[in-house]
C-alpha positions as CSV (number, residue, x, y, z in Angstrom):
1,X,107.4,119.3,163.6
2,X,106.6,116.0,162.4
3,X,105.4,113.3,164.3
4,X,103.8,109.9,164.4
5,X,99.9,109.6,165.5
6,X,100.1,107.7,169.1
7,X,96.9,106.4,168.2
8,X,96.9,105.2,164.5
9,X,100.3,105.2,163.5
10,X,99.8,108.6,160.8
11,X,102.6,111.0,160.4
12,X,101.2,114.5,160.9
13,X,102.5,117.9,161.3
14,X,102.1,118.7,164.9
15,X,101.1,122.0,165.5
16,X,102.5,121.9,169.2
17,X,105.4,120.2,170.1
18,X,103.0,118.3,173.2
19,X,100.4,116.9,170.0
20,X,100.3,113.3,170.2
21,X,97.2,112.6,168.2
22,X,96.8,113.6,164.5
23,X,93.0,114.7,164.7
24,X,90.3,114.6,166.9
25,X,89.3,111.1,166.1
26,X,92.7,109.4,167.1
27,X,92.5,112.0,170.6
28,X,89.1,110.2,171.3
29,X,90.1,106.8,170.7
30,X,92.9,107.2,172.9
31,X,91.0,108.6,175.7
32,X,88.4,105.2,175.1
33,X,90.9,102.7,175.0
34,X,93.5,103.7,177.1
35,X,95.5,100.2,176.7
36,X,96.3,100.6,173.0
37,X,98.6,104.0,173.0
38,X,101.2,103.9,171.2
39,X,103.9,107.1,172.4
40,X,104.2,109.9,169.4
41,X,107.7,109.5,167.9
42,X,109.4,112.7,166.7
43,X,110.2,112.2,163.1
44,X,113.3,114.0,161.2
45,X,111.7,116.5,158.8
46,X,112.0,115.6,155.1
47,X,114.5,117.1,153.0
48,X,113.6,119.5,150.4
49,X,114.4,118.7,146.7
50,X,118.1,118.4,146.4
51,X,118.5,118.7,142.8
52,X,116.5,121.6,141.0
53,X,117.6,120.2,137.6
54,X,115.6,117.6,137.8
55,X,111.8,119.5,138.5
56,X,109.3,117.3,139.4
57,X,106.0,116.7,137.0
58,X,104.0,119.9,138.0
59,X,107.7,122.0,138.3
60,X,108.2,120.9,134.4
61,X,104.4,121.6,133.3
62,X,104.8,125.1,135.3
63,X,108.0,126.0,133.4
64,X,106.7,124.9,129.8
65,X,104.2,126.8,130.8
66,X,105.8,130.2,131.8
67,X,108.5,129.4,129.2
68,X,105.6,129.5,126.4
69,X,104.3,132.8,127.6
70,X,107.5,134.3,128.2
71,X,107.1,134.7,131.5
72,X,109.5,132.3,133.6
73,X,111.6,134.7,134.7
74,X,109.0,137.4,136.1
75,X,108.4,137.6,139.9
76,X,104.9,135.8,139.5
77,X,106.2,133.2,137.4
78,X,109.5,132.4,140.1
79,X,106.2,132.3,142.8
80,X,104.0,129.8,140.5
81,X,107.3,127.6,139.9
82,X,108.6,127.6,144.2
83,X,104.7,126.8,144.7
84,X,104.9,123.7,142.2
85,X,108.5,122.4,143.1
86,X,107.1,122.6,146.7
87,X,103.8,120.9,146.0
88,X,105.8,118.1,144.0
89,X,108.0,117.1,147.3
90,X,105.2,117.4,149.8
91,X,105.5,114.3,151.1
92,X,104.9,115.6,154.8
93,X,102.4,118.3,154.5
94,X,98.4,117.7,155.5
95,X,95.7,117.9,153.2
96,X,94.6,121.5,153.7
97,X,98.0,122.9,153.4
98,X,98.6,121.1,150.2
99,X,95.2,121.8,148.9
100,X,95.9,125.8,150.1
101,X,99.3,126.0,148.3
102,X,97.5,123.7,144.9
103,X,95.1,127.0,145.0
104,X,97.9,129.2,145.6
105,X,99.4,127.6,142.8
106,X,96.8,128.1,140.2
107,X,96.4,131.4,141.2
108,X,100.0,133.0,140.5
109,X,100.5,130.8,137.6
110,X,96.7,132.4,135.7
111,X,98.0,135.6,136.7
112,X,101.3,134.8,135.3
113,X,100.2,133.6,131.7
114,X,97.2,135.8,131.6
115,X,99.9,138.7,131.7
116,X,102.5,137.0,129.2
117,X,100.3,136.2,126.6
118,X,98.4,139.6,126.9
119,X,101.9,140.9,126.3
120,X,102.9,138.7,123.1
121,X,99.5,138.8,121.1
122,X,99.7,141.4,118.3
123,X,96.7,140.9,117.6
124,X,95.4,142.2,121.1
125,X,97.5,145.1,120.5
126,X,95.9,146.1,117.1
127,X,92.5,145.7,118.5
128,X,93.3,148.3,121.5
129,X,95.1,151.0,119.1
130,X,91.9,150.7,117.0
131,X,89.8,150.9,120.2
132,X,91.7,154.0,121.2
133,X,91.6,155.4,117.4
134,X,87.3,155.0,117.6
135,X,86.9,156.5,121.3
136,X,89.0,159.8,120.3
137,X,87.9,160.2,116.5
């Protein structure tokens, strides 16, 4: 649930549905200056992206990248992609959840093209055969 800080005016995800402060800072200036609390307001949450045509800047670099290892349509790629069209419209989230899903990102979309262009290199593939031709000959 979103809400506004009673105590700077910050819109935070409340954890609790009775958080009126976005941190322990804002709590403790509160509690010191009683007179200046503002109420929390209850904000409406954010819409998602409406339109998936029209990926955001790290949605379209994800899927030039996937595209150019062959790999948008695999199940790692579709995670890498969700991750970046939800980082691109997190307009509501706190720092440590975007910086947990930028990781998150990374992650699947290494694993993703790691695996795609392991796939597509011929080269690669010569080198193993001759690998396996020298270990049994």
């Amino acid at each position: 649930m979103r809400k506004k800080c009673g105590s700077c005016g910050a819109v935070f995800t409340a954890k609790r549905s009775a958080a009126k402060y976005c941190g322990d800072t804002c709590r403790k200036r509160a509690q010191r200056n009683p007179g200046k609390v503002r109420p929390a307001e209850v904000l409406p949450l954010s819409p998602g992206p409406a339109d998936d045509s029209a990926p955001g800047r790290l949605a379209a670099a994800t899927l030039a990248e996937l595209e150019a290892a062959g790999r948008a349509d695999s199940a790692v790629g579709q995670a890498a992609l969700a991750l970046a069209r939800r980082i691109d419209s997190a307009s509501g989230e706190t720092g440590s959840a975007l910086a947990a899903m930028v990781r998150e990102h990374r992650a699947a979309l290494a694993e993703a093209v790691r695996d795609g262009k392991r796939a597509a290199d011929p080269l690669d593939e010569l080198r193993a055969r001759r690998e396996r031709k020298s270990a049994g000959g």
